[in-house]
Every structure is written in structure tokens, then in C-alpha cells.
FIKOLZA-1660 file (N, C-alpha, C; in steps of 0.1 Angstrom, whole numbers, plus 5000, padded with zeros to 4 digits):
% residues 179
   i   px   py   pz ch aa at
   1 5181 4929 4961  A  X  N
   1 5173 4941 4964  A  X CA
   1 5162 4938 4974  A  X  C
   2 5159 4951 4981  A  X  N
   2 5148 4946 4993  A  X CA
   2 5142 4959 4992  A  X  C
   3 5126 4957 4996  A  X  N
   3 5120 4970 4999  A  X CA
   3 5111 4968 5011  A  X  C
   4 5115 4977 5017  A  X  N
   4 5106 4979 5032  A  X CA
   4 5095 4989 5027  A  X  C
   5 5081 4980 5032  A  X  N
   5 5067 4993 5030  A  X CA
   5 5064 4988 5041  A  X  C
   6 5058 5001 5046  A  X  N
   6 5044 5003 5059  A  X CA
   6 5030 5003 5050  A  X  C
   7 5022 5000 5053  A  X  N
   7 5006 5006 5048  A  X CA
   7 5002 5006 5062  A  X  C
   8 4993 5017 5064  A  X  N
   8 4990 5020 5076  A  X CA
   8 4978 5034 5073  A  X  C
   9 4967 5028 5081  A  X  N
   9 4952 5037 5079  A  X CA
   9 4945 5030 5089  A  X  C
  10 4929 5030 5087  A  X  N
  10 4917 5028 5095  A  X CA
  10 4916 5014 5090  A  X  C
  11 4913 5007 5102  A  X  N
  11 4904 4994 5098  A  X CA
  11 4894 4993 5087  A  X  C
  12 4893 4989 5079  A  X  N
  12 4881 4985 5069  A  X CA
  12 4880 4990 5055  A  X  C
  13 4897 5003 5054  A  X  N
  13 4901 5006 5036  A  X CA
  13 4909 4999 5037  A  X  C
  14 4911 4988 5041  A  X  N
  14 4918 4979 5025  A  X CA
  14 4936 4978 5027  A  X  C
  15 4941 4984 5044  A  X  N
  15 4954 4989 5044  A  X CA
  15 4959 4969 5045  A  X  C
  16 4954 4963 5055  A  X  N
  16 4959 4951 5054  A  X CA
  16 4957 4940 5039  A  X  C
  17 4947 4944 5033  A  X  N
  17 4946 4940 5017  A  X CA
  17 4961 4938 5008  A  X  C
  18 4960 4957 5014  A  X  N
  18 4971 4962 5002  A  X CA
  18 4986 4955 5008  A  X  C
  19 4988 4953 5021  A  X  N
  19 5004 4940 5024  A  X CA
  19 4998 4930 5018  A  X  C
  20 4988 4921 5019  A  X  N
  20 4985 4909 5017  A  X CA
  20 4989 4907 5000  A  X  C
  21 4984 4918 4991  A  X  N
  21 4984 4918 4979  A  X CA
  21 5002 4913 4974  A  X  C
  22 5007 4931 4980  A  X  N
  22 5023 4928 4977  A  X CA
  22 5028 4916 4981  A  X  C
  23 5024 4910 4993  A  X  N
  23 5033 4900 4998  A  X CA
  23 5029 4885 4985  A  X  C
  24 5017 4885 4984  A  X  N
  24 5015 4872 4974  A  X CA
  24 5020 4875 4960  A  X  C
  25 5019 4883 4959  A  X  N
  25 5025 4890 4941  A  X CA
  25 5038 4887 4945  A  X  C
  26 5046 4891 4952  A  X  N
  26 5060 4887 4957  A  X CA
  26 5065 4873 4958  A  X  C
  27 5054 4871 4961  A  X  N
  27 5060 4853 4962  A  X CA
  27 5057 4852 4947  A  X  C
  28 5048 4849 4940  A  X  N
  28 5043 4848 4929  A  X CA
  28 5057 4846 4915  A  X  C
  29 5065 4861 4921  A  X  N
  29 5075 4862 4914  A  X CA
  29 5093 4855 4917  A  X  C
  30 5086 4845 4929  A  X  N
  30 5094 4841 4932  A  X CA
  30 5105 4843 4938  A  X  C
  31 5096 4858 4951  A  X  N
  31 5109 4866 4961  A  X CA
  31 5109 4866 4973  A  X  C
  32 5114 4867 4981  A  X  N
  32 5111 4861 4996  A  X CA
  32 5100 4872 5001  A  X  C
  33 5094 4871 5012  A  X  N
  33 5088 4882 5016  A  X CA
  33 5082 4877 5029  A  X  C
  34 5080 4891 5038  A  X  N
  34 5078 4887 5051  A  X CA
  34 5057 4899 5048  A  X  C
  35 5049 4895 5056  A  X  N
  35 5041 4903 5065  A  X CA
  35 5035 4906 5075  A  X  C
  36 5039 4915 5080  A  X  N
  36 5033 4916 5098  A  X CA
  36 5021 4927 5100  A  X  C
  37 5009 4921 5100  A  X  N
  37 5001 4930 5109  A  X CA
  37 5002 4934 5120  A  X  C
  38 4997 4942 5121  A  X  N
  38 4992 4946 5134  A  X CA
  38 4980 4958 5139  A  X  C
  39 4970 4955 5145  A  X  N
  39 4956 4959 5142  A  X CA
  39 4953 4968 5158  A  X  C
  40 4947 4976 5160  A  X  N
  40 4944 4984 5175  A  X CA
  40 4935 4974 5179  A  X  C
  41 4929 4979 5183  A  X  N
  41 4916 4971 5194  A  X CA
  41 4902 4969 5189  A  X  C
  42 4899 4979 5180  A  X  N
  42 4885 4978 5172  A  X CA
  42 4886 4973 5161  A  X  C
  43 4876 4962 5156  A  X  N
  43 4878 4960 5148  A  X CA
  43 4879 4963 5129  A  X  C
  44 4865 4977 5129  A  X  N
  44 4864 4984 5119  A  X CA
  44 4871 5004 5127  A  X  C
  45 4876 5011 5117  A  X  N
  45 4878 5021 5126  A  X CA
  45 4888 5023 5133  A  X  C
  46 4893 5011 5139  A  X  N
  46 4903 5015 5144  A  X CA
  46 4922 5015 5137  A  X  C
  47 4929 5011 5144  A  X  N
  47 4944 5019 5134  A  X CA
  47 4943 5005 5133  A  X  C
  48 4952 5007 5119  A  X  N
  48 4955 4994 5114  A  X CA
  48 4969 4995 5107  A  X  C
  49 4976 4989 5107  A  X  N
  49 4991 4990 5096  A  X CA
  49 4995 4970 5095  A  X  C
  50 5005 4973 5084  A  X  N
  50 5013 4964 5085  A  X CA
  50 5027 4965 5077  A  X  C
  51 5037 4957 5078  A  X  N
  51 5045 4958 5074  A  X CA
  51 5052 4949 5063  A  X  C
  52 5050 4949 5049  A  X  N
  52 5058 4942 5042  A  X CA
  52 5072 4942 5039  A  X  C
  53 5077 4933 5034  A  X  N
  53 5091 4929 5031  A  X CA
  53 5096 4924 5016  A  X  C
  54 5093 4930 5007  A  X  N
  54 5097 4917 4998  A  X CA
  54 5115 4921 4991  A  X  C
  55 5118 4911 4991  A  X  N
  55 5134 4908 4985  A  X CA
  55 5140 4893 4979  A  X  C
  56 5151 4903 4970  A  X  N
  56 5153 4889 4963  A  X CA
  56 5163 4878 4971  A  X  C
  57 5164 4885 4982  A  X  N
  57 5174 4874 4988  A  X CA
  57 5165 4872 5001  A  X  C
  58 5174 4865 5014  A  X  N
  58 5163 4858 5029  A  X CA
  58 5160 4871 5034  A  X  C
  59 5153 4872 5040  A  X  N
  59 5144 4882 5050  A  X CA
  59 5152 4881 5064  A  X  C
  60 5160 4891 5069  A  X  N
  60 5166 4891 5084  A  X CA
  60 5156 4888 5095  A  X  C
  61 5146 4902 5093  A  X  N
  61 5134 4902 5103  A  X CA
  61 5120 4906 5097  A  X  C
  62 5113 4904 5102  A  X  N
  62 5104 4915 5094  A  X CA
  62 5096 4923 5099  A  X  C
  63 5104 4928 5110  A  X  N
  63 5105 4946 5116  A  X CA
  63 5110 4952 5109  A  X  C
  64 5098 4963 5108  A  X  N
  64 5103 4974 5100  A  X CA
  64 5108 4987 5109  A  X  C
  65 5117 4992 5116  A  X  N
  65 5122 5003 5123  A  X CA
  65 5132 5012 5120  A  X  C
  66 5127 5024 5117  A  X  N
  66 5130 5036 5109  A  X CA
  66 5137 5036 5098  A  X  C
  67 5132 5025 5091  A  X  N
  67 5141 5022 5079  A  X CA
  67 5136 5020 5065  A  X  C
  68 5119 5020 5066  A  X  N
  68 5111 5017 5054  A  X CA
  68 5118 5022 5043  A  X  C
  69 5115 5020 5031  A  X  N
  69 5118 5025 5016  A  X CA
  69 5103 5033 5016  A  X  C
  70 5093 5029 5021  A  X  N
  70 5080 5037 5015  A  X CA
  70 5069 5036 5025  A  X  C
  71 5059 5039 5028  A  X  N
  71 5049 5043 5038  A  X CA
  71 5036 5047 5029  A  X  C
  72 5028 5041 5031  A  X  N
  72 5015 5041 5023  A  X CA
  72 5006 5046 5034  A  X  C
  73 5005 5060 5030  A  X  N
  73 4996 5066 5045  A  X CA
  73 4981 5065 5038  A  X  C
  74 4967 5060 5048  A  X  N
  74 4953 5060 5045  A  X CA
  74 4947 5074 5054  A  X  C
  75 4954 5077 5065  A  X  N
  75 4948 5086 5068  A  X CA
  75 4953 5098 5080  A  X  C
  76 4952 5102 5090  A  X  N
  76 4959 5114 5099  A  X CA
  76 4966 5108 5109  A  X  C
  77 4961 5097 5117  A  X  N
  77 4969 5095 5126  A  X CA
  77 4982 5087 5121  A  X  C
  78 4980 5078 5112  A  X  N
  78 4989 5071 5104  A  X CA
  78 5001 5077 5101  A  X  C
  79 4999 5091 5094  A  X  N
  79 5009 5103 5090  A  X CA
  79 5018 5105 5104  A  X  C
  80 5009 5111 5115  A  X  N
  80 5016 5110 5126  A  X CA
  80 5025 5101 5129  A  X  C
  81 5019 5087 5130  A  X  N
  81 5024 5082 5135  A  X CA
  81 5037 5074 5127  A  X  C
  82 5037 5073 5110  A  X  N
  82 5049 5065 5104  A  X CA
  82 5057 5076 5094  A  X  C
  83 5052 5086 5097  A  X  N
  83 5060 5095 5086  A  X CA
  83 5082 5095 5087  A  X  C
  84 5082 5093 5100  A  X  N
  84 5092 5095 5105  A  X CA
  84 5100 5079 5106  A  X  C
  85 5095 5073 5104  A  X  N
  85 5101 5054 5098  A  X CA
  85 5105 5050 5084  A  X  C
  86 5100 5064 5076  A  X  N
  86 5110 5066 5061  A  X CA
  86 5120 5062 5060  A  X  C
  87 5130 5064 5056  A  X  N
  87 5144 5064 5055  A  X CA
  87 5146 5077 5048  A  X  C
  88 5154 5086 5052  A  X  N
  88 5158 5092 5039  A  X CA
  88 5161 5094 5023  A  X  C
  89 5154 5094 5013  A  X  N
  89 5152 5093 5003  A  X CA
  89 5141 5084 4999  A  X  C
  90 5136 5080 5009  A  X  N
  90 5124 5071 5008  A  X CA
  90 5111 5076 5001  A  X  C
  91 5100 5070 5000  A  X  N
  91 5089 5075 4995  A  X CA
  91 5076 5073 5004  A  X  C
  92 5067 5083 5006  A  X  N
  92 5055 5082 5013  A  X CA
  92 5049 5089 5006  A  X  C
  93 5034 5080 5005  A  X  N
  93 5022 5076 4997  A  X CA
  93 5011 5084 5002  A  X  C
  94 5006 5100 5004  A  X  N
  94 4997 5099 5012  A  X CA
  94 4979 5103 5001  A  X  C
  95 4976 5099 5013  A  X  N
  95 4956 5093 5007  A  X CA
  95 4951 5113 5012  A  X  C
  96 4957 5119 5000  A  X  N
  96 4947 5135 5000  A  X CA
  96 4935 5136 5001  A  X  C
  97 4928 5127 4999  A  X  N
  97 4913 5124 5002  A  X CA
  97 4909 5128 5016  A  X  C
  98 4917 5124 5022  A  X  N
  98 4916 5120 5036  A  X CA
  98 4928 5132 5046  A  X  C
  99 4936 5129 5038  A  X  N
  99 4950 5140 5048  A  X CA
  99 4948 5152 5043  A  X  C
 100 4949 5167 5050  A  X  N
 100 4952 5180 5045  A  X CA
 100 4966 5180 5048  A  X  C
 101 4972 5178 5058  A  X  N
 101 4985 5180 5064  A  X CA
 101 4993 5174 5054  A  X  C
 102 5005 5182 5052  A  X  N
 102 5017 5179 5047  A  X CA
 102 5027 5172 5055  A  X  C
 103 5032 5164 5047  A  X  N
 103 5046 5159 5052  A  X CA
 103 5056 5169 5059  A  X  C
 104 5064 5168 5070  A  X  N
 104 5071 5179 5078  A  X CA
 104 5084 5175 5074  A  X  C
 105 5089 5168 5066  A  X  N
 105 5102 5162 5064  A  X CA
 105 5103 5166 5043  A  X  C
 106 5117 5169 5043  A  X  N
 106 5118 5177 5033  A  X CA
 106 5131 5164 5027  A  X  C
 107 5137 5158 5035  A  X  N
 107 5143 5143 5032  A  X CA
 107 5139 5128 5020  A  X  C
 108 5122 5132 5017  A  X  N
 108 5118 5123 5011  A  X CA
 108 5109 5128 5000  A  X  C
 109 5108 5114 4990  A  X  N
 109 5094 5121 4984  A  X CA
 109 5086 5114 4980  A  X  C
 110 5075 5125 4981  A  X  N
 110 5064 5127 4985  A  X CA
 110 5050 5131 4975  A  X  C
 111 5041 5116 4979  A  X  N
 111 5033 5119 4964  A  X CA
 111 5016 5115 4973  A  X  C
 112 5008 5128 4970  A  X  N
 112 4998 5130 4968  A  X CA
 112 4985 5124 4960  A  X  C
 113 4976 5118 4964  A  X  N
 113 4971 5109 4954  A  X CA
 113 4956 5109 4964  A  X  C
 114 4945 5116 4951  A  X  N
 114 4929 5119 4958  A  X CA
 114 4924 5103 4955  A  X  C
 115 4931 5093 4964  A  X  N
 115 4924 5078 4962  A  X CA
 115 4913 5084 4963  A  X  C
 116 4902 5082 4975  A  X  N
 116 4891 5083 4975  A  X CA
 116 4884 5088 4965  A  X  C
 117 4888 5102 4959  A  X  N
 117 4880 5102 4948  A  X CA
 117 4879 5100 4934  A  X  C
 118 4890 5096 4932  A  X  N
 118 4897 5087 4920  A  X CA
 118 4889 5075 4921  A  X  C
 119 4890 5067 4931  A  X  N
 119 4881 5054 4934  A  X CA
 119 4863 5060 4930  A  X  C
 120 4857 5068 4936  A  X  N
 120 4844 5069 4936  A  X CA
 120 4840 5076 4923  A  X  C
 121 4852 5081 4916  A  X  N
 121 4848 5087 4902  A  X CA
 121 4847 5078 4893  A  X  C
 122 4858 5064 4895  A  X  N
 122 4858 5055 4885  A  X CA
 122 4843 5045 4886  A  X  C
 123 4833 5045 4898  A  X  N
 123 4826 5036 4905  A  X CA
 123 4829 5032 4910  A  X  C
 124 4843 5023 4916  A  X  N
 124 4849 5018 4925  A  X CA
 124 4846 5025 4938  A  X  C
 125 4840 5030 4947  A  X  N
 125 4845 5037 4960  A  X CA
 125 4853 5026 4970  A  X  C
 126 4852 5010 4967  A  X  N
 126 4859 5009 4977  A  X CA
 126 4873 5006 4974  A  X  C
 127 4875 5011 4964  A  X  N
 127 4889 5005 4958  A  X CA
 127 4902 5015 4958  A  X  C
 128 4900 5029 4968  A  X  N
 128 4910 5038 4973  A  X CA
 128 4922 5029 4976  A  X  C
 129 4926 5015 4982  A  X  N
 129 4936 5013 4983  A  X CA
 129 4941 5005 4973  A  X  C
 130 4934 5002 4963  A  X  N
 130 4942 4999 4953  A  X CA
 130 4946 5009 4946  A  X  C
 131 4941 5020 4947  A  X  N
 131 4946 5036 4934  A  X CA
 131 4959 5040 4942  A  X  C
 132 4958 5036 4951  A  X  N
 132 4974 5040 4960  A  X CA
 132 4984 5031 4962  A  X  C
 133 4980 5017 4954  A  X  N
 133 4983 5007 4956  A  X CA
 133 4991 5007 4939  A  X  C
 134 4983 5012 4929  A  X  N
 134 4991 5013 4912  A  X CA
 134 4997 5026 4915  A  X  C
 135 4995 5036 4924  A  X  N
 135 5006 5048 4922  A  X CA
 135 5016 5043 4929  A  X  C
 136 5019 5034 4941  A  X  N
 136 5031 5032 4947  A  X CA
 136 5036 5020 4934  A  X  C
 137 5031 5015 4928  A  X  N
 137 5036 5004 4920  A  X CA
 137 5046 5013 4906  A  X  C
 138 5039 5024 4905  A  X  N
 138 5043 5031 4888  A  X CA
 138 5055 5039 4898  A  X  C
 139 5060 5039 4909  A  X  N
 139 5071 5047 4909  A  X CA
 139 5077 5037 4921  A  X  C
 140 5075 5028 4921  A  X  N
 140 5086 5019 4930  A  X CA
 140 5084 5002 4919  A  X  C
 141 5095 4998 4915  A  X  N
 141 5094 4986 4911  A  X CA
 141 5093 4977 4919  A  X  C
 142 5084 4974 4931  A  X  N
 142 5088 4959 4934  A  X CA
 142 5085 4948 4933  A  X  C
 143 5072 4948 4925  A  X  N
 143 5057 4939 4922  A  X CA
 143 5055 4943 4908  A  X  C
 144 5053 4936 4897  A  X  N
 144 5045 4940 4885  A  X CA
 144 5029 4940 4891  A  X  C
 145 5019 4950 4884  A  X  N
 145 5006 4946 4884  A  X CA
 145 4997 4935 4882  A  X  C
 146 5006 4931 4873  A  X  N
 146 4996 4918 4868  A  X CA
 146 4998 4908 4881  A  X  C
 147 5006 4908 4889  A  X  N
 147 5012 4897 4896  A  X CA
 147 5003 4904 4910  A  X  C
 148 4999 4915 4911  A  X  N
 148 4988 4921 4921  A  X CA
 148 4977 4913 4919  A  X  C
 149 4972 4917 4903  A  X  N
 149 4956 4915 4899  A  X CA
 149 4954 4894 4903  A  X  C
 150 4969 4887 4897  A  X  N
 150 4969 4877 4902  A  X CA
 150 4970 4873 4917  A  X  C
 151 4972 4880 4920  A  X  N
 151 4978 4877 4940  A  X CA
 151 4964 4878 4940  A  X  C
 152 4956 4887 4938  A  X  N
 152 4936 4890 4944  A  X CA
 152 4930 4879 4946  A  X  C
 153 4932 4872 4935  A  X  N
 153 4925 4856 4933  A  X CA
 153 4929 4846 4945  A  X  C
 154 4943 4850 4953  A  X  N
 154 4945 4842 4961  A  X CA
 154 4939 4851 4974  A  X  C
 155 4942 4859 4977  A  X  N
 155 4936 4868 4985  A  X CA
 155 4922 4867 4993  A  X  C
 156 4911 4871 4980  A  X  N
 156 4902 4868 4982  A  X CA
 156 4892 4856 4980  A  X  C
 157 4901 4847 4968  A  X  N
 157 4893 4836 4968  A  X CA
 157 4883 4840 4953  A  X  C
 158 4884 4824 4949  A  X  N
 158 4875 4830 4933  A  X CA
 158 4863 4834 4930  A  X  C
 159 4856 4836 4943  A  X  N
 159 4844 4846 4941  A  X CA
 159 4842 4858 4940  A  X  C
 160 4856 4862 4942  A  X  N
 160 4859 4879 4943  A  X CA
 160 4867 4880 4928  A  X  C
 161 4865 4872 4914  A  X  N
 161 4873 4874 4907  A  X CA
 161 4867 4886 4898  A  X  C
 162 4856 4880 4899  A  X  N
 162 4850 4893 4895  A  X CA
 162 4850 4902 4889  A  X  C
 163 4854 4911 4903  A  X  N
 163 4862 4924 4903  A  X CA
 163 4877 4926 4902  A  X  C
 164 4884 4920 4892  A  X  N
 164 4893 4920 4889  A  X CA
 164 4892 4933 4881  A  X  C
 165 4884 4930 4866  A  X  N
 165 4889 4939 4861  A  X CA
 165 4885 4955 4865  A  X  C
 166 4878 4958 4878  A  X  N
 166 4875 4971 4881  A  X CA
 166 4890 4977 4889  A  X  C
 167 4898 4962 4896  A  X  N
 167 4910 4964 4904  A  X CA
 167 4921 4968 4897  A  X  C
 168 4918 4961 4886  A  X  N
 168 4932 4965 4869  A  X CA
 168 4924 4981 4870  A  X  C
 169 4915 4987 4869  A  X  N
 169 4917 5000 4862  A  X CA
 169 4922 5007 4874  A  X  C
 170 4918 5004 4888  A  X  N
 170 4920 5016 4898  A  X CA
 170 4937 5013 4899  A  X  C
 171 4945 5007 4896  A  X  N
 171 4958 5000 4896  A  X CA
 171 4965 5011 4888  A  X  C
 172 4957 5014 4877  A  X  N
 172 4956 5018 4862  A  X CA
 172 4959 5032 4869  A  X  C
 173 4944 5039 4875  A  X  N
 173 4942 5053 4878  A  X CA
 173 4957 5056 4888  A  X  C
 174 4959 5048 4896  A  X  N
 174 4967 5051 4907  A  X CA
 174 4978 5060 4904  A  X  C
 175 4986 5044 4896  A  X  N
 175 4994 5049 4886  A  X CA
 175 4995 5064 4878  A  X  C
 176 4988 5062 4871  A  X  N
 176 4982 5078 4861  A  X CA
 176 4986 5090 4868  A  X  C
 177 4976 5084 4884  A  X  N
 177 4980 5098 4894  A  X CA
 177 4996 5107 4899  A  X  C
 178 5003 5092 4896  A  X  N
 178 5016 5095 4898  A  X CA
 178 5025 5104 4893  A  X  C
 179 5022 5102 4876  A  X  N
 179 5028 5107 4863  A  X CA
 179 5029 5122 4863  A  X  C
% end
């Protein structure tokens, strides 16, 4: 099995986090996995995506071109610009907080999720990409959670462990939002 995601938003929520997470939870479990950033020009603010890969067999490439299984949208231009790199029957993730606009494709589905305020209701505000991060997990198998909440510690390093368990609940909410 292989799953192609995009995450793609603004510099500074969390979109390169959220590949970094999947791809180390992925190894973690012992699956191949590819990730490719790629960032605009500014450093905070500006567009940000990347592209993960995880599978149980070798990784071809790790371009992702119109073929994703899922698209983790953070905000409008993102929509614009990856909605259409789905696959048919695919899944795209978008951050209502932030997007009014609907998906224009009737080919996939499609789930709605008020990260932002889901994140700032639990206290978390900056943890919008992890609530989108446990809703893409509760309806796509390709990562367990725990193997997320463990990937963090590599991620960020053991000073950030911290906040682990504020990451388990927004993981938690994401999820929830899905159901």
C-alpha cells in the first residue's frame, strides 16, 4: 500500500510539521517514506507545502503529480492551487477556519474541519495542524497516532515533550471532527 499527501498552507501553521510528523511515524512503523518540501520566498506568510509518501514497499519518486490520495489544505491559495492533484476518490482536508470556498470537484471527499477553532477552544491555538492532522488520521489509515505523538519527540527534540499531551488531545479533537 502507498499513500500520497500534500499539506499545503502559510508559512508558520505547522504545514511542514505536519509531513515531518507523518514521515517519522512512518518510518517508526517500519515503512518507506519519502518528504519533499518546498517553501515560497518568505519565510513566515508565505506558501508553503510539502509532499509525503509513505508505503509499505520502495518509493519510485517522491513527486507527487495529480495523483495524491489526500491534500491537507491550511488555507485559500493552497485550495487553488492543490485541489486538482487529488486523484479521484481521493480525500481533501480543508482548514474552515480559514477557507469559505468550497471544493469545485464533486469526484472526491471532502471534509471540513474548524482547526483553528477547535485548536483555540481546547487552549491549544497553535495546534490547528495537528486537529487536521487526527481528522486526516481517523479516516485515512496510514500512521497510528501514537506513532505521531512519538515521531514529535523526534521532530522537535525533548524539550518540546512537553506538549505532548496537549498534541494527543488536538489529535483527539481532529479526529472527533471527522465522525
Amino acid at each position: 500500500m502507498e499513500t500520497k499527501i500534500i499539506c499545503a498552507g502559510f508559512g508558520g501553521q505547522g504545514v511542514m510539521s505536519m509531513g515531518q510528523l507523518l514521515a517519522y511515524a512512518g518510518m517508526l512503523e517500519n515503512k518507506h517514506v519519502s518528504w519533499l518540501p518546498s517553501y515560497g520566498p518568505e519565510m513566515r506568510g508565505g506558501t508553503a507545502n510539502c509532499a509525503v509518501i509513505v508505503a509499505d514497499g520502495e518509493i519510485g519518486s517522491p513527486v507527487i503529480s495529480n495523483d495524491a490520495d489526500v491534500a491537507i489544505i491550511m488555507n485559500l491559495p493552497s485550495l487553488t492551487k492543490f485541489q486538482n492533484d487529488v486523484k479521484p476518490g481521493g480525500k481533501i482536508f480543508i482548514n474552515k477556519s480559514l477557507i469559505e470556498q468550497k471544493v469545485s470537484r464533486d469526484d472526491v471527499d471532502v471534509y471540513y474541519i474548524d482547526a483553528n477553532k477547535i485548536a483555540e477552544d481546547s487552549g491549544n491555538p497553535k495546534a490547528a495542524n495537528l486537529v487536521m492532522l487526527g481528522s486526516v488520521l481517523e479516516k485515512v489509515q496510514v500512521v497510528e497516532s501514537e506513532s505521531v505523538l512519538e515521531a514529535f519527540k523526534k521532530v522537535f527534540g525533548p524539550s518540546k515533550e512537553k506538549f505532548i499531551p496537549l498534541n494527543r488531545e488536538a489529535l483527539k479533537l481532529g479526529a472527533e471532527a471527522t465522525k
